[in-house]
Steps between C-alpha positions, in 0.01 A plus 500: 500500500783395735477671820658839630844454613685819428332780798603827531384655840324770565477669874611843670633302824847326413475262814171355321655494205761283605301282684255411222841470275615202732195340569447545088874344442427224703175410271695521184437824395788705321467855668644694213389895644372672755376856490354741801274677314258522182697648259841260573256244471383559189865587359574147638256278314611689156811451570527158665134336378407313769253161476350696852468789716461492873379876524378668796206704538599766627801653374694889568411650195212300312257250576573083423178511294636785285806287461317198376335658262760687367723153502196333337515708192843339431593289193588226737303582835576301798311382719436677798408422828397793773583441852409751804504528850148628497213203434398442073153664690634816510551439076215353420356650249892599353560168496243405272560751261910443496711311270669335827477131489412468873560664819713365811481660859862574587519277819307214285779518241653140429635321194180276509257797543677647214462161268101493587466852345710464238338170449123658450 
């Protein structure tokens, strides 16, 4: 399996959004979407099927683990990575149970952090 290159991202805060999209650019990623919420998000991977999501936890109108599993039920589901400001603690047991690849702590994020999990 050659590893995810097309990311659409996923996050309710724009200036977040376009910091992960440079610091994503700058790894080689092709950013191909962004959405603010669940339900763009979703509309985004049918439409532009993404190799990955970056997809935020906690999102305006539903959850990011409600997202991944509706995005896992896909014919070609990405792979999806959750990222939040709040500690993978406060998930725990979510975590476990969720299609998500890994989980990143927003100030952790980096292109190498991003490889490891995507790596496992």
């Amino acid at each position: 399996m050659r590893p995810p290159r097309r990311v659409v991202l996923v996050d309710d805060h724009a200036p977040f959004r376009a910091l992960a999209r440079e610091l994503l650019r700058s790894a080689g990623y092709e950013v191909v979407g962004e959405a603010g919420d669940g339900r763009q998000a979703i509309g985004a991977c049918v439409r532009l099927r993404p190799d990955l999501v970056l997809l935020d936890v906690q999102l305006p109108d539903m959850d990011g683990f409600t997202v991944a599993d509706r995005l896992a039920t896909l014919a070609e589901a990405p792979a999806v990575v959750l990222i939040s400001n709040r500690d993978a603690s406060a998930y725990r047991r979510r975590l476990l149970a969720s299609p998500a690849r890994g989980f990143i702590h927003k100030p952790q994020l980096s292109a190498a952090l991003l490889s490891a999990v995507l790596a496992r």
